[in-house]
C-alpha positions in Angstrom: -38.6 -20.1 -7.3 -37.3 -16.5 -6.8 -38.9 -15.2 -4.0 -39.1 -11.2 -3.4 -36.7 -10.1 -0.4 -38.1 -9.3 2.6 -38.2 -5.7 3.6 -36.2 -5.7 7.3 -38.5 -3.9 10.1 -38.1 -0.1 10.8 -37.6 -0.8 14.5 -34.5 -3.5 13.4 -31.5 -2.4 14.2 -29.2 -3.3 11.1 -26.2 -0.3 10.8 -24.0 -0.1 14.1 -21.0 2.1 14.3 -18.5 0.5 16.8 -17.0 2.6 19.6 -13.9 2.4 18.0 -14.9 3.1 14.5 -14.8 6.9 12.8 -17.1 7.8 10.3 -17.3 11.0 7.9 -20.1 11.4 5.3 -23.6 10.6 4.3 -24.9 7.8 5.6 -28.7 6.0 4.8 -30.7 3.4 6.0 -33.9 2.1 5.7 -34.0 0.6 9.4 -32.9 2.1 12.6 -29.2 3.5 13.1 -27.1 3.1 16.1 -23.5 5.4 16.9 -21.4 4.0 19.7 -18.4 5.7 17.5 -18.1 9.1 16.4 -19.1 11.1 13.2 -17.1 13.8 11.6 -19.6 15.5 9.9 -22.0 14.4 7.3 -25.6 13.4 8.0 -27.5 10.6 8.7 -30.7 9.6 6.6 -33.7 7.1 8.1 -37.5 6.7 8.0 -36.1 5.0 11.4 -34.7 5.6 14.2 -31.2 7.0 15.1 -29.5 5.8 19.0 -26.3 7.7 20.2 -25.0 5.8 22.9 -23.6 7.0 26.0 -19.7 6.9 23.9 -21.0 8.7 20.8 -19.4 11.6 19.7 -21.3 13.1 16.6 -21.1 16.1 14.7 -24.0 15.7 11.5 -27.5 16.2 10.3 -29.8 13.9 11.6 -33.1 13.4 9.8 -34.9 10.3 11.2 -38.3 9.1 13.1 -37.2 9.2 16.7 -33.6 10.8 17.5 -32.6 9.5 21.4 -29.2 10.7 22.4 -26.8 10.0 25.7 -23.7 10.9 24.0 -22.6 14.1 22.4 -24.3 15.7 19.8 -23.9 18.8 17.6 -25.8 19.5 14.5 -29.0 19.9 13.1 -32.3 17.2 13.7 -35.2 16.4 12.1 -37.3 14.3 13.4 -41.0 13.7 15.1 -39.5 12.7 18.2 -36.2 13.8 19.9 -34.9 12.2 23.1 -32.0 13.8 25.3 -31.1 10.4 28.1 -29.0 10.8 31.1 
Protein backbone atom coordinates (compact mmCIF):
# COMPACT_ATOMS: atom_id res chain seq x y z
CA UNK A 1 0.00 0.00 0.00
CA UNK A 2 2.60 2.64 0.76
CA UNK A 3 5.65 1.52 -0.44
CA UNK A 4 9.20 3.14 0.87
CA UNK A 5 10.84 5.36 -1.94
CA UNK A 6 13.60 4.12 -3.64
CA UNK A 7 16.93 5.58 -2.79
CA UNK A 8 18.32 6.92 -6.52
CA UNK A 9 21.98 5.42 -7.27
CA UNK A 10 25.16 7.36 -6.33
CA UNK A 11 26.49 7.11 -9.91
CA UNK A 12 22.76 8.70 -11.16
CA UNK A 13 23.06 11.80 -12.42
CA UNK A 14 19.98 13.76 -11.01
CA UNK A 15 21.09 17.78 -10.47
CA UNK A 16 22.35 19.48 -13.83
CA UNK A 17 23.20 23.05 -14.05
CA UNK A 18 22.53 24.21 -17.73
CA UNK A 19 25.15 26.13 -19.65
CA UNK A 20 23.14 29.03 -19.44
CA UNK A 21 22.06 28.86 -15.91
CA UNK A 22 24.04 30.95 -12.89
CA UNK A 23 24.08 29.61 -9.56
CA UNK A 24 25.33 31.13 -6.10
CA UNK A 25 25.11 29.20 -2.79
CA UNK A 26 25.07 25.87 -1.19
CA UNK A 27 24.02 23.29 -3.04
CA UNK A 28 23.47 19.21 -1.90
CA UNK A 29 22.81 16.12 -3.34
CA UNK A 30 22.67 12.68 -2.52
CA UNK A 31 23.55 11.46 -6.24
CA UNK A 32 26.14 12.75 -8.62
CA UNK A 33 26.24 16.60 -9.68
CA UNK A 34 26.94 17.93 -13.06
CA UNK A 35 27.93 22.03 -13.91
CA UNK A 36 27.67 22.96 -17.59
CA UNK A 37 26.88 26.65 -16.07
CA UNK A 38 28.82 28.59 -13.73
CA UNK A 39 28.88 28.94 -9.88
CA UNK A 40 29.46 32.17 -8.01
CA UNK A 41 30.62 30.97 -4.95
CA UNK A 42 29.17 28.65 -2.51
CA UNK A 43 29.90 24.92 -2.26
CA UNK A 44 28.81 21.85 -3.47
CA UNK A 45 27.90 18.86 -1.04
CA UNK A 46 27.78 14.94 -2.37
CA UNK A 47 28.67 11.36 -1.20
CA UNK A 48 28.75 11.39 -5.21
CA UNK A 49 30.23 12.62 -7.76
CA UNK A 50 30.80 16.21 -9.08
CA UNK A 51 31.40 16.69 -13.38
CA UNK A 52 32.46 20.31 -14.65
CA UNK A 53 32.05 20.25 -18.19
CA UNK A 54 34.22 21.61 -20.66
CA UNK A 55 31.69 25.22 -20.38
CA UNK A 56 31.84 25.29 -16.54
CA UNK A 57 32.93 28.15 -14.89
CA UNK A 58 33.05 27.60 -11.04
CA UNK A 59 34.20 29.30 -8.15
CA UNK A 60 33.12 26.99 -4.70
CA UNK A 61 33.98 24.32 -2.33
CA UNK A 62 33.64 21.06 -3.63
CA UNK A 63 33.36 18.14 -1.20
CA UNK A 64 32.35 14.93 -3.15
CA UNK A 65 33.57 11.19 -4.08
CA UNK A 66 35.21 11.78 -7.36
CA UNK A 67 35.79 15.59 -8.55
CA UNK A 68 36.56 15.47 -12.68
CA UNK A 69 36.95 18.81 -14.20
CA UNK A 70 37.40 20.23 -18.06
CA UNK A 71 36.16 23.61 -17.29
CA UNK A 72 37.32 26.21 -14.94
CA UNK A 73 37.70 25.73 -11.49
CA UNK A 74 38.85 27.76 -8.39
CA UNK A 75 38.24 26.80 -4.86
CA UNK A 76 38.84 24.26 -2.48
CA UNK A 77 38.19 20.13 -3.06
CA UNK A 78 37.63 17.34 -1.02
CA UNK A 79 37.41 14.39 -2.39
CA UNK A 80 39.11 10.64 -2.75
CA UNK A 81 39.53 11.22 -6.29
CA UNK A 82 40.25 14.40 -8.37
CA UNK A 83 40.37 14.40 -12.12
CA UNK A 84 41.78 17.43 -14.26
CA UNK A 85 40.47 16.36 -18.36
CA UNK A 86 41.67 18.02 -21.43
Amino acid sequence: MFARPQRPELDAIEVILGPRAVFSGALRSETSVRIDGTVEGGQIETPANVILTEGARVACDITAKTVSIRGAYRGTIRADRVELLA
